[in-house]
N, C-alpha and C positions, 0 to 999 in steps of 0.2 A: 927779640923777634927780628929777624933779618929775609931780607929779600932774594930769589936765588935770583942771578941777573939774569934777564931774556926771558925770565918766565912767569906766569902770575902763581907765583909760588914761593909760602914763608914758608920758613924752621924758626920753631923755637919750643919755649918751655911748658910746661903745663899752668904755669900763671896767666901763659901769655894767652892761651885758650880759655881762660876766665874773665881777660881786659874786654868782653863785649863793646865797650864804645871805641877804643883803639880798632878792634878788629872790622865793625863796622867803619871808620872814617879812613881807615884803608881801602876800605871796598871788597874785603874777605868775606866769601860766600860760600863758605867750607871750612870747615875742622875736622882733621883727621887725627884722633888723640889715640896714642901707642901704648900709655902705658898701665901694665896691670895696677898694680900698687895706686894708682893715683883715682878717686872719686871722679866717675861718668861727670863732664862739665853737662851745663845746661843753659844751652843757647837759647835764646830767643826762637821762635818758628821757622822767622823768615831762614833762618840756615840752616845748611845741610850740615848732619850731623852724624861721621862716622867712629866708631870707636873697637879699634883692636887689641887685646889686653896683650902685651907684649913684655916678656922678662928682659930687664938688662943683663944678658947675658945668654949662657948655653940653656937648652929647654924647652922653647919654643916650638911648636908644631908646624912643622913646612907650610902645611895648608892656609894656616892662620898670617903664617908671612905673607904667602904670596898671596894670600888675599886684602890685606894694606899696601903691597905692593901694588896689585890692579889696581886698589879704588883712589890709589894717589894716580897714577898713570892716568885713569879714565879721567879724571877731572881735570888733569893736567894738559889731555888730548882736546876736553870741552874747553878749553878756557877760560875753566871755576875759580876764580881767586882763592887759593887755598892756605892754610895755618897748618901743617903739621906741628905736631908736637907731642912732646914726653916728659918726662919726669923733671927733670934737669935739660932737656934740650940738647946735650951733647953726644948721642949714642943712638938711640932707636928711629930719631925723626932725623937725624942725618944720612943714617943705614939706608931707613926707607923711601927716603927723597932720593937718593942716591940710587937706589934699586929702581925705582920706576922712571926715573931722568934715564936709565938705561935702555929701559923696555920703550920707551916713548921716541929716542935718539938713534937705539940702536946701535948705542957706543960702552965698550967695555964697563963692569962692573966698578972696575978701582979708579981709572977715568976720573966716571962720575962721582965718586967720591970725594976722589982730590979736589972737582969742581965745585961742589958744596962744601967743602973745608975751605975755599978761597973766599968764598961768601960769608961763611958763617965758622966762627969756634966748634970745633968736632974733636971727638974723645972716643973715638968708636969703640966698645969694648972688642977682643979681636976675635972670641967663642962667639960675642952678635954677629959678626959680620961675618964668619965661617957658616954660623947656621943659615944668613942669608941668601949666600954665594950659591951655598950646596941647595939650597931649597930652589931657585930661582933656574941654576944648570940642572937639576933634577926635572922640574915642568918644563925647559924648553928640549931637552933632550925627548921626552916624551908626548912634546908636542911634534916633534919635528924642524922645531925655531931652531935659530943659529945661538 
């Protein structure tokens, strides 16, 4: 589990969303867990607990992304100290950190990427991150966002 810099926001694995006492003596107050394959964690109360079942890979339902996208962004805008995480760590919780450090900055998709691969080991499968890209310019085009 690593820290992205400037922001209250980790990436990591899905172990790392099960280390309860690590997570709390961080001060993490959110878990956003990515991945289908891996068993719903179970926090404690006190934390928010979001969970989007996401493929490593092509699949994925636009909606379904861009809705781990918001609810990292939203937490990201509160400043919720948050745990993304996935399977392995290297693909869907770097994707998705990367996708809403976008929406939240208002800075290039691959950008932000490169800026959480400077943080953190990333492996992004390249069919995850095509379905991200295109899901994410699909809702801003039809929002009217840049």
């Amino acid at each position: 589990m690593h820290q992205i810099e400037q922001y209250p926001l980790w990436v990591g694995h899905a172990g790392d969303g099960r280390a309860i006492r690590q997570l709390l003596d961080q001060g993490i107050q959110a878990i956003v867990q990515l991945a289908v394959e891996e068993p719903p964690a179970q926090p404690p109360r006190e934390l928010i607990f979001c969970r989007f079942p996401l493929l490593d890979g092509i699949g994925n339902d636009p909606v379904l992304i861009n809705l781990a996208v918001d609810a990292v962004a939203t937490l990201l805008r509160s400043k919720i100290p948050t745990l993304v995480c996935c399977g392995g760590g290297m693909s869907r919780s770097p994707a998705i950190t990367a996708a809403a450090l976008a929406q939240v900055d208002g800075a290039a998709l691959n950008d932000c990427l490169e800026r959480v691969a400077e943080c953190y080991p990333a492996d992004v499968l390249p069919g995850l991150w095509d379905e991200v890209c295109r899901a994410v310019a699909a809702r801003d085009s039809s929002s009217g966002s840049k």
